[in-house]
N, C-alpha and C positions, 0 to 999 in steps of 0.2 A: 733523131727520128728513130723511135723503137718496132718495128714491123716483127710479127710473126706469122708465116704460114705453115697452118693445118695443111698438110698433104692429105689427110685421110678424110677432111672434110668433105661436104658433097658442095660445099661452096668454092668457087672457081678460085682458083689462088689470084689470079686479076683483080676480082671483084673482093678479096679478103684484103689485099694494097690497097684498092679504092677506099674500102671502105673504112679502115685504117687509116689510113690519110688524113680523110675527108674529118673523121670524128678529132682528129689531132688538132686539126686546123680550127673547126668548131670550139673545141674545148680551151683554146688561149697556146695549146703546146707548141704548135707551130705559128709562130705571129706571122703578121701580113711583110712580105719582106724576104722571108727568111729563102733563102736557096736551097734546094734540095739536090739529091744525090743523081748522076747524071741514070741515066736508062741502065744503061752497062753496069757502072757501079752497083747500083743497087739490085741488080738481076745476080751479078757476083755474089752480092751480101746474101742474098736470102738465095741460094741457089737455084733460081729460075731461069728460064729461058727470057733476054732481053725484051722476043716480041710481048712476053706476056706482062710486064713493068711498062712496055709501051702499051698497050690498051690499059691501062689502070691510069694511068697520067693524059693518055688521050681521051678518056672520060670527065677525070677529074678538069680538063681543060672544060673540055664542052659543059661542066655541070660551074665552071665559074670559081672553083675555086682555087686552082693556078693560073699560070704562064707562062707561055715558053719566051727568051729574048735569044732566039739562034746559041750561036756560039756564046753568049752571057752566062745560059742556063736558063731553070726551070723556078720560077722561085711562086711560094705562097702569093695570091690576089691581097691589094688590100683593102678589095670589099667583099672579100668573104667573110671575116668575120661580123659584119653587118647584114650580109646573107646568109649564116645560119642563125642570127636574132631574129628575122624576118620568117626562116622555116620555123625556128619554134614555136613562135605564135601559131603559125598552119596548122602544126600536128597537134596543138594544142585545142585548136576549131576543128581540127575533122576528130579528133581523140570524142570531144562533148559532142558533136553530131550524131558520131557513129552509136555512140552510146544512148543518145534521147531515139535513135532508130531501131535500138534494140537489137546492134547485133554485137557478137561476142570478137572475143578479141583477134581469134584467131578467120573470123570472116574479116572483119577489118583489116587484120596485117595482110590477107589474100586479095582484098580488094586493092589496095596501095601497090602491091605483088605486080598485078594485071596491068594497072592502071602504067607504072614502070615498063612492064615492057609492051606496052600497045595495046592491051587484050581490055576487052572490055566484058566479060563473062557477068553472070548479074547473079549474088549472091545464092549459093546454094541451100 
């Protein structure tokens, strides 16, 4: 697992593990199975604070695409890679929506934005 965090980003380094993760997992890199690096560890690796590798794994839990087995470890879902074939279609049908709706790309990525974290704002 190859993870890098932007400190200078305005994106939460949590959310840059998540997101990191998640697209690894997606793309074949991480197979369903594979065990990942414990909280600690990987907090050492990329010099983070462990809480902040624990809200990125406690996400990636709740969005399906790991596991915790206690003491076992953390290891890759093996229906995630079946659940991001299933997202791709989605952004594939809101992508040709958004677009027969006429709006541009960056209303769209703000909309999905909102829609994530709760907000329902109705395009600008």
């Amino acid at each position: 697992m190859n993870l890098i965090v932007d400190t200078a980003s305005a994106v939460p380094p949590y959310e840059q593990v998540r997101a990191q993760i998640a697209q690894q997992v997606a793309d074949g890199e991480l197979p369903a199975g594979t065990k990942l690096a414990t909280v600690r560890q990987l907090a050492e690796d990329l010099g983070l604070a462990p809480n902040t590798v624990a809200r990125a794994y406690k996400e990636l839990e709740a969005d399906g695409v790991i596991e915790t087995h206690g003491r076992r470890g953390t290891f890759v879902r093996s229906s995630a890679a079946e659940s991001s074939t299933s997202a791709v279609q989605a952004v594939r049908a809101y992508v040709a929506a958004a677009r027969r709706l006429g709006l541009t790309r960056p209303e769209a990525v703000r909309l999905v934005e909102d829609a994530w974290l709760g907000e329902h704002a109705p395009p600008a």
